[in-house]
TIMI-325700 format. One line per 8 residues: their letters; for each residue x, y, z of C-alpha. Coordinates in steps of 0.05 Angstrom, whole numbers, plus 32768, in hexadecimal, padded with zeros to 4 digits. Layout:
A) X Y Z | ...
***
This chain:
XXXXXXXX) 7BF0 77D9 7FDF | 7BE7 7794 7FCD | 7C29 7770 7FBC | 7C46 7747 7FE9 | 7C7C 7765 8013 | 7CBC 773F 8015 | 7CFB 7762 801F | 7D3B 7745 801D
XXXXXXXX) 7D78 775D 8046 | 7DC1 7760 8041 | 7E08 7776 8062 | 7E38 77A2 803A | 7E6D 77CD 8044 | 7E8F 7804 8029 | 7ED9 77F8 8020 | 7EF2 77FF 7FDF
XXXXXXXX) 7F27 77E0 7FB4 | 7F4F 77F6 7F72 | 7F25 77F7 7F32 | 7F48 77D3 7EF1 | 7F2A 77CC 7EB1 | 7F1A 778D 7E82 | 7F67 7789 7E6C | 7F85 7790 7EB9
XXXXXXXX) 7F9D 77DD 7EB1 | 7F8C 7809 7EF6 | 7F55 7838 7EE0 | 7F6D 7874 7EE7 | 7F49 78BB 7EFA | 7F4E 7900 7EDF | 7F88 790E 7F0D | 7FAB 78D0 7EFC
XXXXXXXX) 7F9C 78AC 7F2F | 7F79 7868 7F3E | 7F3E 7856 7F41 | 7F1A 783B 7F82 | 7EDC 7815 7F81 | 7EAB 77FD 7FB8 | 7EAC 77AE 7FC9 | 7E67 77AA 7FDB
XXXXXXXX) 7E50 7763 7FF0 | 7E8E 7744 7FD3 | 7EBA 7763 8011 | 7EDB 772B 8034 | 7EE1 774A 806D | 7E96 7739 8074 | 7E9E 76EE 8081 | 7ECE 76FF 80A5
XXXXXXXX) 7EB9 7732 80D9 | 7E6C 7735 80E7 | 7E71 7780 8100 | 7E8E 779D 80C4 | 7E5E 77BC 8090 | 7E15 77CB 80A6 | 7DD4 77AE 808A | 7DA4 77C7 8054
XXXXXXXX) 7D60 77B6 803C | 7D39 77AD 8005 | 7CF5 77A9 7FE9 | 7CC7 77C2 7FA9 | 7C83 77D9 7FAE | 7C4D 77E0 7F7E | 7C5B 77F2 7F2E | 7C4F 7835 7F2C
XXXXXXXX) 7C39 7863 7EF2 | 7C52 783E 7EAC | 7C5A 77FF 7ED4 | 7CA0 781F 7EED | 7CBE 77F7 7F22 | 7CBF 781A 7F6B | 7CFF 77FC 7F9A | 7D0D 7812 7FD9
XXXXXXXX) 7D4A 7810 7FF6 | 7D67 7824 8038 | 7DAC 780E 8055 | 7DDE 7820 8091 | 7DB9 77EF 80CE | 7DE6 77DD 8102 | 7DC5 7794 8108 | 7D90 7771 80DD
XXXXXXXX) 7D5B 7778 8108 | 7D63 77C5 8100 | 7D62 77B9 80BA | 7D1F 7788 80BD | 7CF4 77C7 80EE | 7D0A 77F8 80C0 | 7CF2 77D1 8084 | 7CA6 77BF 80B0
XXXXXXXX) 7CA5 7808 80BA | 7CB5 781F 8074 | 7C82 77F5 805C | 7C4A 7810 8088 | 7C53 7850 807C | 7C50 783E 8031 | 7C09 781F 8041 | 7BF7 785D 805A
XXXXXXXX) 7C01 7881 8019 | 7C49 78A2 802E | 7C77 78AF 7FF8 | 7CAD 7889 8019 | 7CD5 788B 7FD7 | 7CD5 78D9 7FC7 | 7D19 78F8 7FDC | 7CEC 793C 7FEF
XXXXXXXX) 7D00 796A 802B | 7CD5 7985 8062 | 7CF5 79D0 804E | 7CE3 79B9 8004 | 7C9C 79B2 8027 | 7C9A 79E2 804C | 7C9C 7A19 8013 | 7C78 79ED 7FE4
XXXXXXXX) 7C41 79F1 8017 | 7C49 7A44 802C | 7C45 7A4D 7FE4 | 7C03 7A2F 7FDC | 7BDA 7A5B 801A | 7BD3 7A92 7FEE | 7B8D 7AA3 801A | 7BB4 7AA7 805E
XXXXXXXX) 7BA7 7AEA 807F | 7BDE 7B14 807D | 7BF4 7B0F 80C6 | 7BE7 7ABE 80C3 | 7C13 7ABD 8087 | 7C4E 7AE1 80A2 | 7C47 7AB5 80E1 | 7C4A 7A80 80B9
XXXXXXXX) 7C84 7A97 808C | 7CAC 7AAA 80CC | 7CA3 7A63 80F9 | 7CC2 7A3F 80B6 | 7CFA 7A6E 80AA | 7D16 7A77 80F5 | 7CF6 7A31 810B | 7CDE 79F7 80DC
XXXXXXXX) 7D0F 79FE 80AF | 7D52 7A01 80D6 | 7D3F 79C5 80FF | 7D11 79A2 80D3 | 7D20 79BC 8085 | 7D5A 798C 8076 | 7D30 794A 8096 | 7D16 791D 8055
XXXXXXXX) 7CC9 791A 805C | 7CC3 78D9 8058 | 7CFD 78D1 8094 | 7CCE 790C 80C6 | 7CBF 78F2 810A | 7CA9 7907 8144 | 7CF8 7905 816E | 7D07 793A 8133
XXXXXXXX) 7CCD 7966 8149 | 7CD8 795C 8192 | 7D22 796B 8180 | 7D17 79AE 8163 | 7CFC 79C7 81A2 | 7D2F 79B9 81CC | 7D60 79DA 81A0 | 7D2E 7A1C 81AB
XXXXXXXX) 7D2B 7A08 81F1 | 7D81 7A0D 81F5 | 7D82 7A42 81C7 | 7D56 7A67 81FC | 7D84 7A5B 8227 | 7DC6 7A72 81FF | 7D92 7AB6 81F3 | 7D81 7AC1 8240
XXXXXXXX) 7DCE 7ABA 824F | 7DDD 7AEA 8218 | 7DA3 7B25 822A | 7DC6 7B1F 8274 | 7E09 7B34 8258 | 7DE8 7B6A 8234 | 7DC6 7B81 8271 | 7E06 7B83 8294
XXXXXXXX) 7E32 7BA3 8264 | 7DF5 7BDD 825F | 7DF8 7BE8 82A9 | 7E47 7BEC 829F | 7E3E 7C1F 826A | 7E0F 7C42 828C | 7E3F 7C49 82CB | 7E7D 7C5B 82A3
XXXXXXXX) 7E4A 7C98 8281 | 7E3E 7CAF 82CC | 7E82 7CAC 82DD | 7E95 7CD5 829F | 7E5F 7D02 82AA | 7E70 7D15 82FD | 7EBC 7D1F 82E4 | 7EC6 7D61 82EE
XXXXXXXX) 7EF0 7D91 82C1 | 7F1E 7D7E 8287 | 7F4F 7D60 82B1 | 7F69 7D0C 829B | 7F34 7CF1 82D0 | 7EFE 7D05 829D | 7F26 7CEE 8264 | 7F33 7CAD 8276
XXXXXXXX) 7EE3 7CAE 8292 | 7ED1 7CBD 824C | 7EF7 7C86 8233 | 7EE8 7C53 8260 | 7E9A 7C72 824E | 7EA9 7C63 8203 | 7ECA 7C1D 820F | 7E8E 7C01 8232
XXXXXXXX) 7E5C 7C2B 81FA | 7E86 7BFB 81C4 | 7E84 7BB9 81F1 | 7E35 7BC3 81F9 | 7E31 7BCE 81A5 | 7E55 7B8F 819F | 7E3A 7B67 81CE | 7DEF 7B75 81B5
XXXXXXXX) 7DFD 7B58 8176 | 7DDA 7B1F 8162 | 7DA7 7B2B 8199 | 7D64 7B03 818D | 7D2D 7AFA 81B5 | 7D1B 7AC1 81E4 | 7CD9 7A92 81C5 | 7CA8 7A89 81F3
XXXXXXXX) 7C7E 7A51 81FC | 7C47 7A76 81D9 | 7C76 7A7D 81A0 | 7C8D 7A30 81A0 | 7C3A 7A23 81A2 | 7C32 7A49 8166 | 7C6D 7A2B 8143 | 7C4B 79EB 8151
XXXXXXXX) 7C05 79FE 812D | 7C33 7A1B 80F9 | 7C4F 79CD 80EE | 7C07 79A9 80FC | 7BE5 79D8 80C8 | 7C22 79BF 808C | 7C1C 797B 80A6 | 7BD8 7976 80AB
XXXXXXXX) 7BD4 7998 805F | 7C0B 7962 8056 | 7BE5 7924 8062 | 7BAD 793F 803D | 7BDA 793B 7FFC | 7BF0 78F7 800E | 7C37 7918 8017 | 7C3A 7901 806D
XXXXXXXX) 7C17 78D5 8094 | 7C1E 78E9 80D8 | 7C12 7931 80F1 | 7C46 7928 8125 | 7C3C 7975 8140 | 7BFA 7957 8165 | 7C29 792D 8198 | 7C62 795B 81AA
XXXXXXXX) 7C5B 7966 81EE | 7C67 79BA 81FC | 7C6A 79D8 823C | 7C26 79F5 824F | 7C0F 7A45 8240 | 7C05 7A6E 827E | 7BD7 7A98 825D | 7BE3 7ADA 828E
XXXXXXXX) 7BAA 7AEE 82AF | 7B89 7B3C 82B6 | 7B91 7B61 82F4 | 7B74 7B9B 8310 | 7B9E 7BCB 8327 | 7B97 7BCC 836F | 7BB4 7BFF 839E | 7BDD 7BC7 83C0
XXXXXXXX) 7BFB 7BB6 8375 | 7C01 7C01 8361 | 7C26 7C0A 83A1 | 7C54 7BCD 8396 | 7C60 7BDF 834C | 7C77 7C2B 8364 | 7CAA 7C05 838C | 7CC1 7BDA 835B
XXXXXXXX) 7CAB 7BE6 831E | 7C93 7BAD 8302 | 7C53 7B90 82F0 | 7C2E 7B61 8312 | 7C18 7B45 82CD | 7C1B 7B54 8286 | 7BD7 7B5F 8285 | 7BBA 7B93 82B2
XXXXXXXX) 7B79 7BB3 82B4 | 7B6A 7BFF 82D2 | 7B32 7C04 830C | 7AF3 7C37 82F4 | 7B10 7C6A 8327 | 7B5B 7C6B 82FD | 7B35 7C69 82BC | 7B13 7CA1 82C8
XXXXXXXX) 7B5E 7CCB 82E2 | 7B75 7CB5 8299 | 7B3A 7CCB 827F | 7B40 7D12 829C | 7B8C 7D18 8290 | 7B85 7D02 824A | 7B41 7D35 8237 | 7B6B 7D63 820F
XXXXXXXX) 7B99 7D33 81E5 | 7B84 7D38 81A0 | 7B70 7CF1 819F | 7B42 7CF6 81DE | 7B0E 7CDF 81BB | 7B33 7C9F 819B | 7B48 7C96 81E3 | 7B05 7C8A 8205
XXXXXXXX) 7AEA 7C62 81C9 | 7B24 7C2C 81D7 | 7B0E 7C2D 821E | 7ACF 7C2B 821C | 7ABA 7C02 81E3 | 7AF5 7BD6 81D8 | 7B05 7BD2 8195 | 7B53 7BB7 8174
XXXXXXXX) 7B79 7BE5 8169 | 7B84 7BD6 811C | 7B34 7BDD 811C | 7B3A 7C1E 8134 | 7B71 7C3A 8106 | 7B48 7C19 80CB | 7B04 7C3F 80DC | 7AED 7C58 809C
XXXXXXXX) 7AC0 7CA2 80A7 | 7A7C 7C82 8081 | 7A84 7C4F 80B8 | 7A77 7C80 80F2 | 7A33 7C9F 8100 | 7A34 7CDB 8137 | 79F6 7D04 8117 | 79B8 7CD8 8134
XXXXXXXX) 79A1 7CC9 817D | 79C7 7C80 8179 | 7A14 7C99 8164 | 7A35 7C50 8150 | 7A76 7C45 8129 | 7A79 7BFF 80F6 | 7AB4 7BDA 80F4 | 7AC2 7BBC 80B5
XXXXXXXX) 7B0C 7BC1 80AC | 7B51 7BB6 80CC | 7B90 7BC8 80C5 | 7BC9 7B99 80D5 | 7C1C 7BB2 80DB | 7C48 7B74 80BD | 7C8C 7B8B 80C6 | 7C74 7BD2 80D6
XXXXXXXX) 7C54 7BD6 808E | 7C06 7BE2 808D | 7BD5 7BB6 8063 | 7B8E 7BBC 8061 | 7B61 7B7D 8072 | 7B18 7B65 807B | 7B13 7B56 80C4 | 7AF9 7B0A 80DC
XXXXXXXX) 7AAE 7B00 80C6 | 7A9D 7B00 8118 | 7AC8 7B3F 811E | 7A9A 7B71 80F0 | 7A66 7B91 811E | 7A48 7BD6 8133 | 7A56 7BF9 8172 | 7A2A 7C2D 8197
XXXXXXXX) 7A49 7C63 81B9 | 7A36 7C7F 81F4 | 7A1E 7CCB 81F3 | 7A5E 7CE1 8214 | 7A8A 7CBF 81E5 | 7A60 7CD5 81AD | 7A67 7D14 81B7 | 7AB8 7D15 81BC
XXXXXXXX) 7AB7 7CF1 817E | 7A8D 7D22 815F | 7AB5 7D62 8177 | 7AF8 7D35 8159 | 7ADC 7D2D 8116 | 7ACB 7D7D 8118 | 7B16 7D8C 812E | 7B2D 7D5D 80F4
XXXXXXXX) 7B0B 7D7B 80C4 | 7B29 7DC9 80DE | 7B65 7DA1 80D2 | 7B57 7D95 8087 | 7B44 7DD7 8078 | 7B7D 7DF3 809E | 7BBB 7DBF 807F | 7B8C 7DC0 803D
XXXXXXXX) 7BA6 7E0A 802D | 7BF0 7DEB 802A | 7BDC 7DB2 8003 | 7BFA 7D87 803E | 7BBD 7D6B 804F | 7BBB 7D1B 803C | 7B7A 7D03 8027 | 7B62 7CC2 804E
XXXXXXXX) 7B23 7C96 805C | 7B32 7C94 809F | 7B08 7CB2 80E0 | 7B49 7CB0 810F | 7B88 7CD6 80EA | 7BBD 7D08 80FD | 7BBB 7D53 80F4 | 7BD4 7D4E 80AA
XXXXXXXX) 7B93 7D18 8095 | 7BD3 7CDF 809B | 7BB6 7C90 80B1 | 7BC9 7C82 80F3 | 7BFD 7C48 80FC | 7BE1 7C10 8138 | 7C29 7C15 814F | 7C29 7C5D 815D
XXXXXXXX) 7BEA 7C56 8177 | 7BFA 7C29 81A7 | 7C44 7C58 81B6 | 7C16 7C8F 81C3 | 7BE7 7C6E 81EB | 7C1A 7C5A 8223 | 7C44 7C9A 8224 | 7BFC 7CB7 8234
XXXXXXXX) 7BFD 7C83 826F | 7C43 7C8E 8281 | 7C36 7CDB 8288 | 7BFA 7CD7 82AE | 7C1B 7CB3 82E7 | 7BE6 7C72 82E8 | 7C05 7C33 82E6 | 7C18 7C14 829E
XXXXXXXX) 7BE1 7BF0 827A | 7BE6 7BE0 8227 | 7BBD 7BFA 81F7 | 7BA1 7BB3 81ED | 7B8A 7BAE 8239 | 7B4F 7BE3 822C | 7B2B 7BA8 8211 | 7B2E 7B8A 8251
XXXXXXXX) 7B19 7BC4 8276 | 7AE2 7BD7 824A | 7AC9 7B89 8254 | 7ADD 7B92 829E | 7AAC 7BD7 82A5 | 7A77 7BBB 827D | 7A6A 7B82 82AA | 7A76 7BAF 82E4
XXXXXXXX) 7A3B 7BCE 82CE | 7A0C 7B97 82C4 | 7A16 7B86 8272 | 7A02 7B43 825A | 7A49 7B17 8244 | 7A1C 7B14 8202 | 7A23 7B59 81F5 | 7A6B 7B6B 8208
XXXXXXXX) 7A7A 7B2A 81DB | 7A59 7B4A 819A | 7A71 7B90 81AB | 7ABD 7B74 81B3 | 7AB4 7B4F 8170 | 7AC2 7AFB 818E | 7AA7 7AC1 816D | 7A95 7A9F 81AA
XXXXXXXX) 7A79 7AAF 81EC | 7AB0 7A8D 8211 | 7AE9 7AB7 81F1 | 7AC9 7AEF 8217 | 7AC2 7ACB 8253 | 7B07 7AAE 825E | 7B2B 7AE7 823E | 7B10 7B2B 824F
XXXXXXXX) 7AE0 7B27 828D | 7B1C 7B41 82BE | 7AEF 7B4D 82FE | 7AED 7B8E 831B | 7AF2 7B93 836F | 7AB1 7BAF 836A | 7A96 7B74 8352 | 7ABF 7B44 8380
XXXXXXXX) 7AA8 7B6E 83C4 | 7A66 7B6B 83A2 | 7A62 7B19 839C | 7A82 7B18 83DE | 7A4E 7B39 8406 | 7A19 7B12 83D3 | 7A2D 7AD0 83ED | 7A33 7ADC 843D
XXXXXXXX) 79F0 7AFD 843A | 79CF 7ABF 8426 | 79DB 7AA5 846E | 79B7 7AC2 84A1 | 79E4 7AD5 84E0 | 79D2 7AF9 8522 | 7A0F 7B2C 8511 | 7A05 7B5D 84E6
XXXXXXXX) 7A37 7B56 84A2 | 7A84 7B63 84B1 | 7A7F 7B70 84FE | 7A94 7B3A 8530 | 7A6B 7B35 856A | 7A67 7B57 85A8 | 7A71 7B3B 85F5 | 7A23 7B47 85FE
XXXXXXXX) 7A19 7B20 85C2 | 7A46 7AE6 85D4 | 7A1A 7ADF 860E | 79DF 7AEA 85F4 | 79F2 7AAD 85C4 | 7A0E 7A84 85FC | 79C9 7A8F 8627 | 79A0 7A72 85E7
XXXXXXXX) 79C5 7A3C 85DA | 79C2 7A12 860E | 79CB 79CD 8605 | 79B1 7981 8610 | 79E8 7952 860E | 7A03 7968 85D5 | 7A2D 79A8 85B1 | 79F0 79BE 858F
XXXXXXXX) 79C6 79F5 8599 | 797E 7A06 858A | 7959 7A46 8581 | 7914 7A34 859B | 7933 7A1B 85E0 | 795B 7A5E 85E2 | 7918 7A84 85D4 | 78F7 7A57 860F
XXXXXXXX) 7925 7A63 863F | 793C 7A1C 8641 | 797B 7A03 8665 | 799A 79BC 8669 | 79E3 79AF 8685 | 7A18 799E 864F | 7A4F 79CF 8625 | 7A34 7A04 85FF
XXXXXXXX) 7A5A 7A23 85CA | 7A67 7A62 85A8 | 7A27 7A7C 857E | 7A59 7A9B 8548 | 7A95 7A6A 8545 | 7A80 7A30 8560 | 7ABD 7A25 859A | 7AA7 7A10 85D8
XXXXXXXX) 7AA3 7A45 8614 | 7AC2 7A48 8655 | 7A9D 7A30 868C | 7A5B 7A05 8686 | 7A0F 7A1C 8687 | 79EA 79EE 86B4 | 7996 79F8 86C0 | 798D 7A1E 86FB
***
């Protein structure tokens, strides 16, 4: 950019007057009537009246291609110096490389830009394609790119932020009008006979049925500030992409300003918090992890369910749950001494439809199996294949890949998975953890007994070590009583661990630690019998006693 920049500025309006032509006749339109034309700069009314009209700027830049001549022009500033910032500013951002002339939208962007990750993952895609057509697009699609700032970001969220509002508002009506319906259906219900009391019961029933259908409409669900940080990387990655073409020159995603993630923290399930969720039924976070001792109750209820065998695998080694449903039968080996399974493929659910994909490069490993395990798996894949045989003389049987299938050789679905997995939970009485949560417990038992973080990080398939560390390392009572105990045994005390001492111990303490002028107390004049006057003080807390020890 190397011309000189020298705008010029002027005031115009827009009032117009009637158009004649050449000869003095009114030019007339298609309806037959006249004419009006805008005054421009020739308005009177601008001598006249220094607020009327509104100032506009002007300035070229550079020849572009053919030597074509590139004008900018902007207009509709309340004063001059309005006009004369806006012009600075246009011209900076033209030094930067911005196409300050191109009449392109963000939403004209915005596809432009989906259109062109053809390598996204499936999942990131539909992300992607989602945040623009509930989020970016709205707020941000109409917005000129050369006109985006930061207030327009910044903007957008607090329309989610009032929409969240309007939502909450809206799921509280719908909560009451369910407990309404749900009264009028026990009313109906405890009416007795055929007599107009349960007629008008029903009635009332099926009027508040109706008001509950139409008041759930348009129902959507509130975006959490996990969601609004994703929408955010969403708009970073296609401005970020965007200044790389030369398209935007600020990636003004990077300086919104988003309320923080509580990332929730596991919990064990203690008998203080099962107790307190029997009584009220709700969780103390969504994340919860079972102790060894109501592992092992699942364990036991579960040993006959079909799927045992799928079911300890998930707790004990910790794989995703698309990994599991992808496990391909070459990529288990049960016949050796060392029984391992390979993952090497996932399945992911967009919209409840399955694809097959190759998981992350850090994510394809091999797992050993304990014997136990091992051996359930084995006795599984023996059923299955009784299975084949037996559906096989229908021709129902479905032919699959797949290690873990139903009864007819049909892939599992992660989303039944996951169903079936917590109406297992709900049925064996132990309070609710997801499907998900196994990898925590199977990190949680691991290091409970003694597992380097190294290994539980390969075996749960992170990139880095401190994924595994801030993520899945819930800790176990075990090993908090354990550290506990650990740490007050590395001072030395006269008590023995956990019991306070005794009246014969007080005195023994208050006999040694006699004192010279001061509070303190040594062992070696204890030993010697030594005496001198002064306050002693309690061997164990330190408090003064009553009374005073004075040398005999």
């Amino acid at each position: 950019m190397t011309e000189t920049f020298n705008p010029s500025y002027h005031r115009q309006c827009g009032c117009k007057e009637p158009a004649f032509d050449e000869e003095g006749n009114p030019v007339l339109d298609r309806t037959g009537k006249q004419k009006m034309l805008r005054i421009g700069v020739s308005c009177p009314r601008l001598k006249a009246d220094k607020k009327h009209g509104s100032w506009h700027l002007y300035f070229e830049l550079e020849a572009g291609e053919s030597n074509s001549r590139r004008r900018v022009r902007r207009g509709g500033f309340a004063t001059k110096k309005a006009a004369e910032r806006k012009a600075a500013e246009l011209y900076r951002e033209a030094v930067k490389g911005t196409d300050i002339l191109s009449d392109s939208t963000v939403g004209e962007d915005l596809d432009a830009w989906i259109e062109r990750k053809k390598r996204l993952a499936r999942t990131t895609a539909h992300g992607y394609e989602e945040h623009i057509r509930l989020y970016l697009k709205p707020h941000l699609g109409h917005i000129k790119r050369r006109d985006l700032k930061l207030r327009h970001v910044e903007a957008m969220y607090a329309a989610i932020e009032r929409e969240n509002a309007e939502r909450l508002l809206h799921h509280a009506r719908i909560v009451e009008l369910r407990e309404a319906r749900d009264a009028a259906h026990t009313a109906w219900v405890r009416a007795a006979g055929k007599t107009e009391e349960r007629r008008s019961a029903r009635r009332a029933y099926l009027d508040a049925n109706a008001a509950l259908r139409e008041g759930s409409k348009g129902k959507r669900k509130i975006t959490s500030v996990n969601t609004m940080h994703r929408i955010n990387a969403t708009l970073s990655s296609f401005l970020t992409s965007g200044i790389k073409r030369g398209d935007y020159t600020t990636n003004w995603a990077k300086m919104v300003e988003l309320p923080p993630i509580k990332k929730p923290r596991a919990l064990i399930w203690t008998p203080e918090r099962v107790a307190d969720w029997q009584r009220t039924g709700e969780k103390p976070s969504p994340v919860m992890v079972w102790t060894p001792e109501q592992t092992g109750e699942f364990l036991d209820f579960i040993a006959t369910d079909r799927l045992a065998a799928m079911w300890h695998g998930f707790i004990f080694r910790g794989p995703r749950r698309g990994e599991m449903c992808a496990l391909p039968k070459t990529e288990v080996g049960l016949s050796g001494p060392a029984q391992w399974f390979r993952i090497s493929a996932q399945v992911v659910e967009v919209a409840y439809r399955l694809y097959d994909e190759a998981p992350k490069q850090d994510s394809v490993r091999t797992v050993s199996l304990d014997q136990y395990t091992g051996a359930l798996w084995a006795a599984y894949a023996e059923a299955r294949d009784q299975e084949r045989e037996k559906w096989g003389e229908e021709n129902a049987y479905v032919e699959s890949d797949r290690f873990w299938v139903r009864e007819d050789g049909t892939p599992l679905h992660p989303d039944w998975v996951s169903r079936r997995f917590n109406r297992l939970v709900e049925l064996s009485g132990l309070p609710p953890v997801r499907l998900h949560d196994t990898r925590h417990l199977s990190a949680a038992l691991a290091l409970l007994g003694g597992a380097p973080m190294k290994v539980v990080q390969e075996r749960l398939g992170h990139k880095s070590f401190q994924i595994t560390s801030d993520t899945y390392t819930t800790v176990l009572p075990q090993l908090l009583t354990a550290e506990a105990e650990t740490t007050s045994a590395v001072v030395p005390r006269p008590a023995q661990p956990g019991l306070a001492p005794t009246p014969e111990k007080r005195a023994r303490g208050r006999r040694s630690a006699g004192s010279s002028g001061t509070d303190q107390a040594t062992a070696s004049e204890g030993e010697a019998g030594g005496k001198a006057p002064g306050v002693t003080r309690d061997a164990v807390t330190g408090a003064p006693n009553e009374g005073f020890e004075r040398a005999a």
